[in-house]
C-alpha positions as semicolon CSV with decimal commas, in nm:
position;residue;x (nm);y (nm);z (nm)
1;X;4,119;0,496;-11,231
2;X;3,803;0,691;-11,173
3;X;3,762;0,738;-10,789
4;X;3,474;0,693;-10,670
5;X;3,232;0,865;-10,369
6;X;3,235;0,613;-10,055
7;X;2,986;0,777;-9,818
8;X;2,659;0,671;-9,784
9;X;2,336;0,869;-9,627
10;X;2,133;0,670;-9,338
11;X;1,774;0,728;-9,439
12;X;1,532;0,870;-9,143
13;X;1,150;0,813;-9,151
14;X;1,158;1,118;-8,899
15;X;0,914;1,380;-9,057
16;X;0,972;1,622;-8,822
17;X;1,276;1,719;-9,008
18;X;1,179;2,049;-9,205
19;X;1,424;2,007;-9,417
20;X;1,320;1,659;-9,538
21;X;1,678;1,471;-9,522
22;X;1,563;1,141;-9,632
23;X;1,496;1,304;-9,955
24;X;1,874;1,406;-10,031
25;X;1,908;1,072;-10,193
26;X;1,712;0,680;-10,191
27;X;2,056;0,451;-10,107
28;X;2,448;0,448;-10,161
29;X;2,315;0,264;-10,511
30;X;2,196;0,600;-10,619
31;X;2,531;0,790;-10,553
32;X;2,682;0,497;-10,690
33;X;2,487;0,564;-11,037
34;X;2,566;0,885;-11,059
35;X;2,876;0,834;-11,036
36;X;2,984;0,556;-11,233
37;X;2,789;0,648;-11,565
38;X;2,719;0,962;-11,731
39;X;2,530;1,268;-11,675
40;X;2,216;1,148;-11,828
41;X;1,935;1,303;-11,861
42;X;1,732;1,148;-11,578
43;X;2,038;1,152;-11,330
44;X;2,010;1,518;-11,412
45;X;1,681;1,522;-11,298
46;X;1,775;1,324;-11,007
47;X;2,047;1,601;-10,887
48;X;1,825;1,883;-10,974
49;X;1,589;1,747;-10,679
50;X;1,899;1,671;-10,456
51;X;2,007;2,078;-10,535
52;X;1,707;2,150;-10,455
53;X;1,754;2,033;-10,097
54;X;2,053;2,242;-10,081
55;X;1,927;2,544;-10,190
56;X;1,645;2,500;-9,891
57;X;1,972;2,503;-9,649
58;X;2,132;2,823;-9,776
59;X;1,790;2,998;-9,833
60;X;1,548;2,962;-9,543
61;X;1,730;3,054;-9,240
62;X;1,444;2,839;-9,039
63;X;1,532;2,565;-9,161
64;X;1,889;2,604;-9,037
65;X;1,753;2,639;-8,672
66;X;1,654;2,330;-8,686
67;X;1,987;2,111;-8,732
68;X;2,027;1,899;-8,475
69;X;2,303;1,665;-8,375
70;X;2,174;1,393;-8,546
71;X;2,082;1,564;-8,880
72;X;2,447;1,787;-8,915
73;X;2,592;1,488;-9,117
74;X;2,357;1,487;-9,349
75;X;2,348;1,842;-9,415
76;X;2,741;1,800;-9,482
77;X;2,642;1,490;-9,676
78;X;2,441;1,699;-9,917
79;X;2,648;1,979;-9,927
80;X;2,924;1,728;-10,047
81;X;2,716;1,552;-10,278
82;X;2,688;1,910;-10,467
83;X;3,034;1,965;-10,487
84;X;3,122;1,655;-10,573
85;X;2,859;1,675;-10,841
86;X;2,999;2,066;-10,991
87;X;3,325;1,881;-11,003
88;X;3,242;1,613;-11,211
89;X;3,079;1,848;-11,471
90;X;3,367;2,070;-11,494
91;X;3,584;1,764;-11,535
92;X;3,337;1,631;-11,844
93;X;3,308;2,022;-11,977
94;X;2,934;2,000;-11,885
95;X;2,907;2,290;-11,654
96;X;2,716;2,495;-11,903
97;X;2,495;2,212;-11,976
98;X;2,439;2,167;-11,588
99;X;2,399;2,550;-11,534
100;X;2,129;2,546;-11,868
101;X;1,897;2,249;-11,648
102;X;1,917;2,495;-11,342
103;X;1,759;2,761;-11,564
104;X;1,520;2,525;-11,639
105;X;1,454;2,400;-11,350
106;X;1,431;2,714;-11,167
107;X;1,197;2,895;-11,470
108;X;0,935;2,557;-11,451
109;X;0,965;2,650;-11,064
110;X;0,905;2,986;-11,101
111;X;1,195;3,083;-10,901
112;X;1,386;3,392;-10,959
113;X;1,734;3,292;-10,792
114;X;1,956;3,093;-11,061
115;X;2,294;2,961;-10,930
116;X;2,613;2,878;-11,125
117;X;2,851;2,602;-11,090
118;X;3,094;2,862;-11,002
119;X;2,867;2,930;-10,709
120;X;2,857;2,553;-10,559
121;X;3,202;2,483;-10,625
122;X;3,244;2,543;-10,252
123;X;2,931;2,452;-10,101
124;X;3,051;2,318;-9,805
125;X;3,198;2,633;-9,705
126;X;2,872;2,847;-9,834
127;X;2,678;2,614;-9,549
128;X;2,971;2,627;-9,268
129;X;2,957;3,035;-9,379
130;X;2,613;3,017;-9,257
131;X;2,627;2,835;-8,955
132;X;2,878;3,005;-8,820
133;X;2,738;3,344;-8,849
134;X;2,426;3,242;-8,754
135;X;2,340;3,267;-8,360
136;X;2,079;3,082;-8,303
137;X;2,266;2,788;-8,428
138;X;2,442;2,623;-8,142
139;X;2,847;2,580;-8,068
140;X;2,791;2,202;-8,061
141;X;2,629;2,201;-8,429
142;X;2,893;2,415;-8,584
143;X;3,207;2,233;-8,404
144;X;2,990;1,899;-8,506
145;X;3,016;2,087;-8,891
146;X;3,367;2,177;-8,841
147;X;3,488;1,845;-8,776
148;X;3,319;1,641;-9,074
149;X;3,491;1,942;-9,277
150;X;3,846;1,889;-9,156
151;X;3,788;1,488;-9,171
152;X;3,748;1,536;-9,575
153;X;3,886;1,831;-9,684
154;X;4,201;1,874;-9,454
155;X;4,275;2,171;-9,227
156;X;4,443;2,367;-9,495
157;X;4,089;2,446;-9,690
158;X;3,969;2,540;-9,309
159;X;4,230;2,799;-9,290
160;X;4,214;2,941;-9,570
161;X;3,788;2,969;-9,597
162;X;3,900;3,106;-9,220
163;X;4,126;3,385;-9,413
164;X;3,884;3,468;-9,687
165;X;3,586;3,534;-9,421
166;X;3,770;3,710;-9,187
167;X;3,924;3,972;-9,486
168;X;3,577;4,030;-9,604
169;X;3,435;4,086;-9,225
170;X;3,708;4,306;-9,200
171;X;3,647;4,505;-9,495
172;X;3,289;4,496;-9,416
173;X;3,350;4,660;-9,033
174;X;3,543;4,949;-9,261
175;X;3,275;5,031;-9,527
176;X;3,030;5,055;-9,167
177;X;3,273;5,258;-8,956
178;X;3,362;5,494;-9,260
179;X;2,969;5,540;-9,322
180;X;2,951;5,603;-8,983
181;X;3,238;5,868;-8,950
182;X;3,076;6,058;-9,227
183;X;2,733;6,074;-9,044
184;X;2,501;5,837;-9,191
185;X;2,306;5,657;-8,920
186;X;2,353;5,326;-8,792
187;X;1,965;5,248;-8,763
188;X;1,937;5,323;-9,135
189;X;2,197;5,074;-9,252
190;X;2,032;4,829;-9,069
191;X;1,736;4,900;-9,219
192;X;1,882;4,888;-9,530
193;X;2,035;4,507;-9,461
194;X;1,699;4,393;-9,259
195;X;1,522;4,498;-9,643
196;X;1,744;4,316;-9,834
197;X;1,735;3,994;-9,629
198;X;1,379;4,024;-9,626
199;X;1,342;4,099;-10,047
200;X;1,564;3,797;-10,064
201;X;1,383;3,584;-9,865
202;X;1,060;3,656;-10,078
203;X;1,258;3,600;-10,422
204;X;1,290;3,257;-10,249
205;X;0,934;3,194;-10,200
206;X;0,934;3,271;-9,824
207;X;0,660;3,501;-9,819
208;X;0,474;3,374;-9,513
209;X;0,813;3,355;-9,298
210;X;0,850;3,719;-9,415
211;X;0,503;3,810;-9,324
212;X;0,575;3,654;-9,004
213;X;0,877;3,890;-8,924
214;X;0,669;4,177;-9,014
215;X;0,385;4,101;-8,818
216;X;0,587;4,052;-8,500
217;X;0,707;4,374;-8,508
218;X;0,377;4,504;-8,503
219;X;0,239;4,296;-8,168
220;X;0,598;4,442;-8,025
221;X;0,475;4,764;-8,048
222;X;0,783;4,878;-8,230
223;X;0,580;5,096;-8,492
224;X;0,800;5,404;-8,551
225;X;1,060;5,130;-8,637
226;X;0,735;4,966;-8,898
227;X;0,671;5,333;-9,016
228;X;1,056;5,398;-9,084
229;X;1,065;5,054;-9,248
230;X;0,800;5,138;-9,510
231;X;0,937;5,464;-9,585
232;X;1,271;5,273;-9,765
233;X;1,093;5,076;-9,971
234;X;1,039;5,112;-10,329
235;X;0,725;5,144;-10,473
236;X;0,533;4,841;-10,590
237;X;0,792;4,620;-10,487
238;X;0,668;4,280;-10,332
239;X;0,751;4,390;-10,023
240;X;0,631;4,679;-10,037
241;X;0,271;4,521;-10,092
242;X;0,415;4,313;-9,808
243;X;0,413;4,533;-9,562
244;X;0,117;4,710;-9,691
245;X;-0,106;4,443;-9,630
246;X;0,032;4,394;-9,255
247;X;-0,066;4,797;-9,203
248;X;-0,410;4,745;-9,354
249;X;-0,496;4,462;-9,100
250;X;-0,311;4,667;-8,781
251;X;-0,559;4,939;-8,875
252;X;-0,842;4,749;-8,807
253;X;-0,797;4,669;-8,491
254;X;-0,809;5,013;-8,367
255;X;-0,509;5,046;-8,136
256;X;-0,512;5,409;-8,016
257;X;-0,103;5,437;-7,991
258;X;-0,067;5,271;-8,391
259;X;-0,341;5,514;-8,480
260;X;-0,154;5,834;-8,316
261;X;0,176;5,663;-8,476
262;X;0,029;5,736;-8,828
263;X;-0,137;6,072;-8,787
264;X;0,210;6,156;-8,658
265;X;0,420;6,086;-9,010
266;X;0,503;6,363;-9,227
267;X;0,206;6,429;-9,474
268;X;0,343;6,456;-9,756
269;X;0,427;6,043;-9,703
270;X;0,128;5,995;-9,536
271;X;-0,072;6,085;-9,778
272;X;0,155;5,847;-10,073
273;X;0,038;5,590;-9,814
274;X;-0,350;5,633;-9,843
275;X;-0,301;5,705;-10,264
276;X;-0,093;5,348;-10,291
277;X;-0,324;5,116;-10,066
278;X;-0,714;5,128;-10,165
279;X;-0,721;4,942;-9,850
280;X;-0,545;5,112;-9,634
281;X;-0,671;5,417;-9,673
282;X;-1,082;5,270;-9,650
283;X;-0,958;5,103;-9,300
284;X;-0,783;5,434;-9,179
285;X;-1,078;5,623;-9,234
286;X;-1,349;5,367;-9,083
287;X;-1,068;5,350;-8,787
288;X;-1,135;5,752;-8,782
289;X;-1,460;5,717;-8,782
290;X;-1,459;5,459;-8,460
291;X;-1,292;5,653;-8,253
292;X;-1,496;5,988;-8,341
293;X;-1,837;5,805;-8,233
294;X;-1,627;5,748;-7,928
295;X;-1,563;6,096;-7,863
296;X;-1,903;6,188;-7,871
297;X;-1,907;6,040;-7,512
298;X;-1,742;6,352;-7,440
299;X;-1,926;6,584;-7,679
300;X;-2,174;6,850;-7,600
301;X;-2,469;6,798;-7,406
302;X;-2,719;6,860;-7,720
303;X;-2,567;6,518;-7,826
304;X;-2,641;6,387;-7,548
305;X;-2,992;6,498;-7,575
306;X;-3,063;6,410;-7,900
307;X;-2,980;6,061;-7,840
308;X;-3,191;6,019;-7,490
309;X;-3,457;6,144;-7,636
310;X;-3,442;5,927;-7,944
311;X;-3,375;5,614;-7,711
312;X;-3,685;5,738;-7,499
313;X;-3,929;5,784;-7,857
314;X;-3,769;5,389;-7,939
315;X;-3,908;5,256;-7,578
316;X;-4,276;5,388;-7,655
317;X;-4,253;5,204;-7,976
318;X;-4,433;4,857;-7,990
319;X;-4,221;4,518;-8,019
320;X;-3,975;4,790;-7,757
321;X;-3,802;4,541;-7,564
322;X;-3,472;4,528;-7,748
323;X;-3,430;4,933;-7,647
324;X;-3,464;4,862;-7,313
325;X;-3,178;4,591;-7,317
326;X;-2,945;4,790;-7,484
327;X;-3,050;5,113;-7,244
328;X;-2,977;4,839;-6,970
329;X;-2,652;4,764;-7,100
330;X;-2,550;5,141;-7,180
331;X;-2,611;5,208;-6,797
332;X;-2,373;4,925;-6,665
């Protein structure tokens, strides 16, 4: 006898919820579709959006900030549904067929990340993976996680996910210690990671989150850490561009200590800078040029002259009275 799924999402007309849960599936009817015929075409299509979903939850890691009490079930709910859904296809030998609509699916999306069944065999443990790792997400929402995983899948999967995370932590923590040992810096490995994140984050379509990060670390003031940044990145890369962008519109504003940041680099980078952003390099120099007609505060008196007496020819003109407001407004 074919068993059959029993759980059935509540429905929220809550659209704060980022993540849009009440999306994840229309009643316990649909499930019960699913389920009790084949994988037909349009159930496919049904799935794909419920994958979808999914895919949101292991991909944006803002959207996993915002689980709350209330919506941890139906994360797990979803998360289930997929497995439950990977299972039945390798029990029908339709797991290529599945995996052929997610290329599909993902191409007509244009998105570049493709999953497997092999890949969302587990998927409640790829979500509990995140959640626990994650720090911003609270005790409370990962023990809320941890006990809808132990009511269905038993404590034995629990310890053994447990085992598997822990060895590959643990060989993690070696490959950074022996890196370490043999002198490569700490700084630059987290460089390294903070790139990757960020290159997979914009393979998912998160460019604006990503532009977000960047920016930030720009109004922080942290600029060598910017400038060190943009020197590991590959050319022509997306973020790359990325991050070029975010330096063309810092330059504008002129900040004296970003500026001195710059002319400090090495030139031989500097100067790949200014030949692989048009626009960079334009607002460098007019930020140049600002800050020499500044200096000419501080310039030689025959400067000075030549401008008084330029001012003073202006006044005699007729229709004169704007020179005397700004002559007003130089003296204040």
């Amino acid at each position: 006898m074919t068993s059959k799924v029993t759980f059935k999402i509540t429905l929220t007309s809550d659209p704060k919820l980022p993540f849009k849960v009440k999306a994840l599936a229309s009643s316990y009817l649909y499930y019960r579709k699913i389920y009790n015929t084949d994988m037909s075409e349009s159930h496919i299509s049904q799935i794909l959006h419920i994958f979808d979903k999914f895919f949101e939850l292991l991909e944006n890691s803002h959207i996993s900030t915002q689980v709350t009490k209330e919506t941890v079930n139906k994360t797990f709910e979803c998360a289930k549904f997929i497995e439950a859904t990977v299972t039945k296809a390798y029990s029908e030998k339709m797991e290529d067929i599945l995996e052929n609509y997610f290329r599909q699916h993902c191409l007509k999306e244009k998105k570049t990340k493709i999953y497997k069944c092999s890949d969302l065999k587990f998927a409640c443990d790829k979500l509990l993976e995140i959640y626990m790792k994650d720090t911003s997400i609270s005790t409370t929402i990962v023990d809320d996680f941890l006990k809808l995983y132990i009511q269905s899948f038993g404590i034995d999967r629990l310890n053994n996910f447990l085992l598997c995370t822990l060895r590959n932590s643990t060989c993690t923590n070696m490959i950074l210690e022996s890196l370490e040992d043999i002198g490569l810096s700490i700084s630059k490995m987290e460089d390294e990671a903070l790139i990757m994140s960020w290159e997979f984050d914009l393979e998912n379509g998160q460019q604006i989150e990503v532009s977000q990060k960047i920016t930030k670390i720009l109004e922080d003031g942290h600029f060598s850490r910017f400038i060190s940044l943009v020197m590991n990145l590959h050319n022509k890369s997306k973020l790359k561009m990325l991050f070029m962008k975010c330096l063309s519109c810092k330059v504008v504003e002129n900040d004296v200590l970003f500026c001195l940041t710059l002319i400090n680099i090495e030139e031989k980078f500097f100067l790949k800078l200014l030949k692989d952003s048009p626009e960079f390099c334009i607002n460098f120099v007019d930020a140049i040029f600002y800050f020499g007609r500044n200096m000419l505060l501080n310039g030689p008196n025959v400067v000075h002259d030549i401008v008084h007496n330029r001012l003073q020819l202006a006044k005699m003109q007729p229709d004169c009275t704007i020179w005397h407001s700004i002559e007003k407004d130089i003296a204040q």
